[in-house]
C-alpha positions in Angstrom: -38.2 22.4 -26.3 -34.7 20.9 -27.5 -32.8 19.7 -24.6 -29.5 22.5 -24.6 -27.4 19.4 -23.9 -28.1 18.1 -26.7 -27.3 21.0 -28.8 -23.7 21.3 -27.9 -20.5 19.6 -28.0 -19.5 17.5 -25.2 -16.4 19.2 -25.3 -18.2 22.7 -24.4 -20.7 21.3 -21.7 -18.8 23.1 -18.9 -17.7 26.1 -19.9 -20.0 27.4 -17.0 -18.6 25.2 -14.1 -21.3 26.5 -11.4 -23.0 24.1 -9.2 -26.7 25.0 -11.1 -25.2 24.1 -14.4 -23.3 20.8 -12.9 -26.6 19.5 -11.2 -28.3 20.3 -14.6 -26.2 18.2 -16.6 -26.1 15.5 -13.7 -29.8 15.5 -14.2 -29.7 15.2 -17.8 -27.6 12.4 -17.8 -29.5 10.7 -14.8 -32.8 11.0 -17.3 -30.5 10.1 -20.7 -29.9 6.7 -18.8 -25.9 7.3 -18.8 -26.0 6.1 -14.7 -28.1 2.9 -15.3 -27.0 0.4 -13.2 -28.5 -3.1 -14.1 -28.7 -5.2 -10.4 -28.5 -8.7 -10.7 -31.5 -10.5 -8.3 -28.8 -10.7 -5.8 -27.3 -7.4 -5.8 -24.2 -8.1 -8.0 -23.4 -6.2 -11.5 -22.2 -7.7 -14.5 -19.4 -5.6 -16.3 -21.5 -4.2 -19.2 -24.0 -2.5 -19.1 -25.9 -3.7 -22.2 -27.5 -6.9 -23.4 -26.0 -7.2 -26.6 -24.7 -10.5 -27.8 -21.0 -8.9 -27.7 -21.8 -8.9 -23.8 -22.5 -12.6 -23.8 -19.8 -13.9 -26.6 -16.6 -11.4 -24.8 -17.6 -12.9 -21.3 -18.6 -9.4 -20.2 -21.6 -10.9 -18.9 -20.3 -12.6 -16.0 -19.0 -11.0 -12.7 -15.7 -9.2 -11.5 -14.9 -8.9 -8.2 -12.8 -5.9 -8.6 -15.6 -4.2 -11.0 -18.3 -5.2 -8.9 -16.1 -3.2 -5.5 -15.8 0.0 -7.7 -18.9 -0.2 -8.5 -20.7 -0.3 -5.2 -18.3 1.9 -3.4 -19.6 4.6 -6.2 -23.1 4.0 -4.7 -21.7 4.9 -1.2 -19.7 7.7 -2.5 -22.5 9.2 -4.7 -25.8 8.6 -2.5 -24.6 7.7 0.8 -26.7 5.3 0.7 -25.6 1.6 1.5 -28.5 -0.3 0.3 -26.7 -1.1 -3.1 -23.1 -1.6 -1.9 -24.2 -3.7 1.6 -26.6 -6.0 -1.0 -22.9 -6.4 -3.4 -21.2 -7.0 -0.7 -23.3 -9.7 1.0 -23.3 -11.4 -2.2 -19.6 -11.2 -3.1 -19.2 -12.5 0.4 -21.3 -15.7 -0.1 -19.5 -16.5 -3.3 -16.4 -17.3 -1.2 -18.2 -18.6 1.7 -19.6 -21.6 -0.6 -16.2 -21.5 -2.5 -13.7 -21.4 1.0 -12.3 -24.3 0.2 -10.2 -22.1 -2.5 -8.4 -19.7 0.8 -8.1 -23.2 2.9 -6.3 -25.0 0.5 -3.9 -22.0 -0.3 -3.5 -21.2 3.2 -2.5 -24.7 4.3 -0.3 -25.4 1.4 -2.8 -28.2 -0.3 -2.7 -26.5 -3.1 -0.3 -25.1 -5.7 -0.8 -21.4 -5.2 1.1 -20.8 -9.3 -1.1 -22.5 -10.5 -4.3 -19.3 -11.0 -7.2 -21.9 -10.9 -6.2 -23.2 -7.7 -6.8 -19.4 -6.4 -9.8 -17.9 -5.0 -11.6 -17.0 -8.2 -12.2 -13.4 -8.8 -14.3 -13.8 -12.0 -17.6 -15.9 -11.6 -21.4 -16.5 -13.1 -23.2 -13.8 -11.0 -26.5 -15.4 -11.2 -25.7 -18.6 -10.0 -22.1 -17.8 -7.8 -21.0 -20.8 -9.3 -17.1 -20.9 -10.4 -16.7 -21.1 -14.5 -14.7 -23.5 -15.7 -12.9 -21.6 -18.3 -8.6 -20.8 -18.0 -8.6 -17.6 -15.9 -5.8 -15.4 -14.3 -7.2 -15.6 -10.8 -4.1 -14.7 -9.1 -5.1 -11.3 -8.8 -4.5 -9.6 -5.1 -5.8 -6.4 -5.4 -9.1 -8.0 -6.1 -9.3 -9.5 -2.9 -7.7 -6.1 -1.5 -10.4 -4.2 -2.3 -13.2 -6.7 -0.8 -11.3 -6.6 2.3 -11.3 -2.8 2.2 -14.6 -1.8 1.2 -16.5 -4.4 3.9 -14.1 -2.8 6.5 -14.8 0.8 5.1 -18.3 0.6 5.4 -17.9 -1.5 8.7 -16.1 1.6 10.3 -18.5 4.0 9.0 -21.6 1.6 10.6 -22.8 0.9 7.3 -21.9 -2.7 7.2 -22.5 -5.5 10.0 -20.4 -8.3 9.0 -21.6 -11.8 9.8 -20.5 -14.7 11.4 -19.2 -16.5 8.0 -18.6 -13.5 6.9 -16.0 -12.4 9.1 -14.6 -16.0 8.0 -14.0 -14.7 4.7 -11.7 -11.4 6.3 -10.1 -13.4 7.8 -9.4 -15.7 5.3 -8.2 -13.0 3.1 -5.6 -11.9 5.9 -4.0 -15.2 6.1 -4.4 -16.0 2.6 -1.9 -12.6 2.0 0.2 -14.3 4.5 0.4 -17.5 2.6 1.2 -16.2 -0.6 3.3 -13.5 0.9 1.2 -10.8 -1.2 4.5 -8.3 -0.4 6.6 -10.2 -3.2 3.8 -12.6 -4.6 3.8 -12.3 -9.1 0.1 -11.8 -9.7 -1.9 -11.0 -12.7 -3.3 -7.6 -11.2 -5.7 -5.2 -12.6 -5.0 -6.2 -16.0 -5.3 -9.6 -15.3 -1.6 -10.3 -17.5 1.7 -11.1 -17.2 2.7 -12.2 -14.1 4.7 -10.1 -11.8 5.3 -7.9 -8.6 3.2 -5.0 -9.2 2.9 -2.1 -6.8 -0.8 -2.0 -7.7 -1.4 -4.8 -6.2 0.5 -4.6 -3.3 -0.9 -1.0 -2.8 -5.2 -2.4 -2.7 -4.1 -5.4 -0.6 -2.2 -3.0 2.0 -5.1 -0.8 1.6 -7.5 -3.4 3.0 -5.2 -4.5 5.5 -5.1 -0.9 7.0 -8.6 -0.5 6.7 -9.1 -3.5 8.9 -7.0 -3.0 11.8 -8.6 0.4 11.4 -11.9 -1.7 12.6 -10.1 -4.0 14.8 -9.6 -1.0 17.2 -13.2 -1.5 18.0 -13.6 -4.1 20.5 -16.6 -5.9 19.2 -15.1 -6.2 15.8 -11.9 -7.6 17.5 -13.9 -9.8 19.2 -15.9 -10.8 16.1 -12.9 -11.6 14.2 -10.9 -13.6 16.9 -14.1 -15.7 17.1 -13.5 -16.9 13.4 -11.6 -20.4 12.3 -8.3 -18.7 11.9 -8.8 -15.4 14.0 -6.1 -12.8 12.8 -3.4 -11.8 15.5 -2.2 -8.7 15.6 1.1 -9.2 15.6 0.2 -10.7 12.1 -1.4 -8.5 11.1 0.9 -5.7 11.8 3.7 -7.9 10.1 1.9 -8.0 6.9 0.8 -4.4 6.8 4.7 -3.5 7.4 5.9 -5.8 5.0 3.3 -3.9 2.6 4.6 -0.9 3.1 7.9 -1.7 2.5 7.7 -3.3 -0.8 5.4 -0.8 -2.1 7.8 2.1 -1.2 10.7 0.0 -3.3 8.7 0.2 -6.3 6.9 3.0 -6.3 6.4 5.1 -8.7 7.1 2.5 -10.7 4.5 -0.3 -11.4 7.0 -3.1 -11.2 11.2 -3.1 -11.2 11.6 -7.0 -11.9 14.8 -6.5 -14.4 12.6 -9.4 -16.6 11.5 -6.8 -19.5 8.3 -9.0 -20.0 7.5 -7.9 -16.5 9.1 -4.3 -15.4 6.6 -1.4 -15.9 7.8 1.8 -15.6 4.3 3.8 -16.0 0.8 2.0 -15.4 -2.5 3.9 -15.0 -3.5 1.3 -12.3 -1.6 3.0 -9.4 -4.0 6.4 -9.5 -6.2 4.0 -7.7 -3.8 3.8 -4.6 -4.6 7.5 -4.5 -8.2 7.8 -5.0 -10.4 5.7 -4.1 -8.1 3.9 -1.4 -5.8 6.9 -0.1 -3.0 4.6 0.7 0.2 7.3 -0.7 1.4 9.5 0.4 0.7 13.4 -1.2 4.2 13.0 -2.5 3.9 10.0 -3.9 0.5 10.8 -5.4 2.1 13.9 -7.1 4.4 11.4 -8.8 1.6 8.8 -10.0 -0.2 11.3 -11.7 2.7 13.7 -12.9 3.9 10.2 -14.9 0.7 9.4 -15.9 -0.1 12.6 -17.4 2.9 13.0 -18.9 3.6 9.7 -20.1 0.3 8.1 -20.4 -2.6 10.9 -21.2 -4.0 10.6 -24.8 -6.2 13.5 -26.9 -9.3 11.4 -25.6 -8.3 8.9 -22.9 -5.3 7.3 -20.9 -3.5 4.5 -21.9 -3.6 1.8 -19.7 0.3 1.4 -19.6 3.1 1.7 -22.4 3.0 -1.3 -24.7 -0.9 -2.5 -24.2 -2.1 -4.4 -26.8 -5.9 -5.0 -25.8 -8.0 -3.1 -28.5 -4.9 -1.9 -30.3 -5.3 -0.6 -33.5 -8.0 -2.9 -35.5 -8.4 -4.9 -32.9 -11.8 -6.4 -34.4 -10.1 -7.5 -37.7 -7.1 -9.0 -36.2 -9.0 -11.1 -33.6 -12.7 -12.9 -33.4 -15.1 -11.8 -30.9 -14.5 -14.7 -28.6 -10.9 -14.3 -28.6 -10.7 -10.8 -28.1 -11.1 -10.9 -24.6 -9.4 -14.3 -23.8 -6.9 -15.0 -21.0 -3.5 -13.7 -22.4 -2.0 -13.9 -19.3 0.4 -16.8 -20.4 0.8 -15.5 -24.0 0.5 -11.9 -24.1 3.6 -12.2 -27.0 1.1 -13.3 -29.4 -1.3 -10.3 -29.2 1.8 -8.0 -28.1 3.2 -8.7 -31.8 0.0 -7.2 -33.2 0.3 -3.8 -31.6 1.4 -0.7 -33.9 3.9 1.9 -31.7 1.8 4.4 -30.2 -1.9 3.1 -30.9 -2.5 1.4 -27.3 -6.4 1.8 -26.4 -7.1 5.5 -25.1 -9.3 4.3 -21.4 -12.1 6.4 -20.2 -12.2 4.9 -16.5 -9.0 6.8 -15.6 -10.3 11.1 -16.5 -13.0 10.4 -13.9 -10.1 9.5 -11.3 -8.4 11.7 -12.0 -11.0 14.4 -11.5 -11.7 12.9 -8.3 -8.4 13.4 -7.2 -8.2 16.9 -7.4 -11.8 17.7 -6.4 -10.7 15.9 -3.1 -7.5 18.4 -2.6 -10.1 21.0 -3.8 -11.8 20.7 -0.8 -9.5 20.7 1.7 -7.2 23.0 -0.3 -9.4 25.3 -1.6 -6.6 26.1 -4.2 -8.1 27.3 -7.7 -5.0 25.1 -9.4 -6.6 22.2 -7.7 -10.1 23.2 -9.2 -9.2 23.8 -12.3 -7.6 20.4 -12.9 -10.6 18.9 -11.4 -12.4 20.1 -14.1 -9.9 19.6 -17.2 -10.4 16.1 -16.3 -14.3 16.0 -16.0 -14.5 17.9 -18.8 -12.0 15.2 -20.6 -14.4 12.7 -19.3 -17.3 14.2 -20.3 -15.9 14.1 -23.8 -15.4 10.5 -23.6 -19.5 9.5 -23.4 -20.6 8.2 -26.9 -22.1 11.0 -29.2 -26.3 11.1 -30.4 -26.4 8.5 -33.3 -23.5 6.0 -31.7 -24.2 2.3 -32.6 -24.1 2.1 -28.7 -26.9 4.7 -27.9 -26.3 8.1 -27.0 -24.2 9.5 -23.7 -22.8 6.0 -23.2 -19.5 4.9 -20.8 -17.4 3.4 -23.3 -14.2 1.3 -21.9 -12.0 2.9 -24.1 -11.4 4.2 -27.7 -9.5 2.2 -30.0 -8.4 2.7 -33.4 -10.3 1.6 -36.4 -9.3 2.1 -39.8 -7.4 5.9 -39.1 -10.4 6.4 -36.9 -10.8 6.4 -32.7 -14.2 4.9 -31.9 -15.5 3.6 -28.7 -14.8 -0.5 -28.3 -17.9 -3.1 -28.5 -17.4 -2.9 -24.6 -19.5 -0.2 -24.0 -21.0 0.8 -21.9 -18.6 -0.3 -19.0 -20.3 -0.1 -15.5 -16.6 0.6 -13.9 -16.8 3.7 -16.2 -20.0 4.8 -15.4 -19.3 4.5 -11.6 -16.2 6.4 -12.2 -17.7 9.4 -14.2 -20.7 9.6 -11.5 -18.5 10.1 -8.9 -16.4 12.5 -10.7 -19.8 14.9 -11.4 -21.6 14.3 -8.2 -18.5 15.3 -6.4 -18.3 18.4 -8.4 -21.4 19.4 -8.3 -21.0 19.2 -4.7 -18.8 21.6 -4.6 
């Protein structure tokens, strides 16, 4: 018998929203291999989820620090099981343990902290955790936000027993904020480009801040952490998290207000992420992110990363080789900006998931049918996003976004993304909880 997910558009699959039918198509999916997560030896995941030679010529074979945190906190958030995400994080942990030298020279002002190489590196070869030697934009805070926050997350929900060098690394992290005063500190952020004060950032480093003195209320973790090389004093810590808070509440709901127009960012997709998975807004200020997002950023099939973005842009593949497609820009994004037509920035397919998230949280604490439906407008959005049966890709694939080709919006060679995948599983799983 033909599979009646297969006979249908995408576009249709949830016209019956009831749990049956969402654990149906959960399933399907599951069996289609759309949630295949490849697991490096050592617990770690590569961005992409294929083994194409596009993976291995882009660079999407190596490791991402921020991918690699969305990624296992899915796990968590989808199984409640923290086999996966304890195995990522002991792993991501050991990378800076053999690499500490990158925090200590930071930290005691050895070391240039503009210049990105000298920074802890947030990009890496995941099978060896040795550091690659190419230009990258490693000043990038809200990576090391959310490794601070999802150790102490699943740390304060016993999931996670930090050890000894481990709790090295936290602390680290704390002071390493400190140094490079992460309140007002020009980093590359989730985009890894331009340079500048960007509320995103500020928002996942606070995030992991909070989360931590969250767990230093428990004696033995206070205890465990004052025991490290640095230790992290209260007082510090309470300085940083209310300089955080500060900063971000100046620029919010903006992404940056640096009066440089190179830098300043009205709109930027990146700050649903303070909402969901982090929770570090306010309701408020999460009804703002996402009215300007929607409003300003939302596409027919995806969500624009911010106004202005010229990664994947229309013909992307003729204007640029494979190798230098995903190359560090972050010192000439001009170059690749000029080759951007107005109003053909990529359409992103990790953002409809969030989104969906969002609202399915309110939905359950709300129980408002407003809330519901928008939860699934933007599953159903996502749903639409997976690649169709015959894609070059394989069918019911992740794609990181749609770009335009020729008058035509296909999915980019980057597919499929693990962040998207992670994203879309939580989005389904949490509504077929419901």
């Amino acid at each position: 018998m033909t599979d009646p997910f297969l006979t249908i558009p995408s576009s249709d699959w949830l016209r019956d929203s009831s749990a049956d039918r969402l654990t149906d198509l959960l399933q399907f999916l599951t069996n289609q291999g759309t949630f295949s997560f490849p697991i490096l030896p050592n617990g770690l995941f590569s961005a992409i989820g294929s083994e194409s030679d596009v993976a291995e010529v882009t660079g999407y074979r190596n490791v991402w620090l921020r991918d690699n945190i969305h990624i296992a906190w899915a796990h968590w958030a989808v199984q409640k099981d923290s086999s996966v995400p304890s195995a990522c994080l002991r792993t991501l942990l050991e990378f800076y343990s053999r690499h500490e030298h990158r925090f200590d020279s930071i930290i005691d002002h050895q070391a240039d902290a503009d210049e990105p190489m000298n920074r802890p590196h947030i990009r890496f070869n995941g099978t060896d955790l040795k550091e690659l030697d190419e230009k990258w934009s490693h000043a990038q805070n809200d990576a090391l936000g959310y490794l601070l926050w999802l150790t102490c997350r699943l740390t304060n929900e016993a999931q996670f027993s930090p050890k000894e060098s481990e709790w090295n690394i936290l602390a680290d992290v704390v002071h390493y904020f400190a140094s490079v005063k992460y309140w007002q500190d020009e980093d590359s952020g989730h985009w890894e480009e331009v340079r500048k004060i960007s509320a995103s950032s500020i928002g996942t480093a606070l995030a992991g801040l909070v989360e931590l003195k969250t767990l230093l209320e428990a004696t033995d973790a206070a205890e465990a952490i004052s025991n490290t090389r640095r230790g992290v004093p209260a007082a510090l810590l309470n300085e940083l998290i209310a300089r955080g808070r500060t900063a971000l509440e100046s620029i919010l709901p903006f992404e940056c207000i640096q009066e440089d127009p190179a830098k300043r960012r009205e709109f930027d997709a990146a700050l649903l992420f303070l909402i969901y998975p982090l929770n570090i807004v306010s309701e408020s200020q999460a009804d703002e992110i996402l009215n300007r997002v929607t409003h300003n950023l939302q596409g027919p099939i995806g969500i624009r990363r911010y106004p202005g973005d010229s990664y994947w842009c229309a013909d992307y593949k003729e204007l640029l080789s494979a190798d230098a497609r995903t190359a560090d820009f972050s010192d000439s994004l001009g170059a690749r900006d000029a080759l951007l037509k107005p109003g053909f920035e990529a359409q992103w397919c990790i953002f409809d998931p969030i989104i969906s998230c969002i609202y399915g949280e309110r939905f359950r604490t709300s129980g408002r049918t407003e809330d519901k439906q928008k939860q699934m407008e933007y599953l159903r959005r996502s749903l639409a996003q997976l690649t169709p049966v015959g894609s070059e890709f394989g069918a019911f694939r992740c794609p990181e976004s749609y770009f335009c080709e020729r008058g035509n919006w296909i999915p980019n060679d980057i597919t499929p993304l693990l962040w998207t995948q992670a994203n879309l599983w939580q989005a389904l799983m949490l509504a077929a909880d419901q």
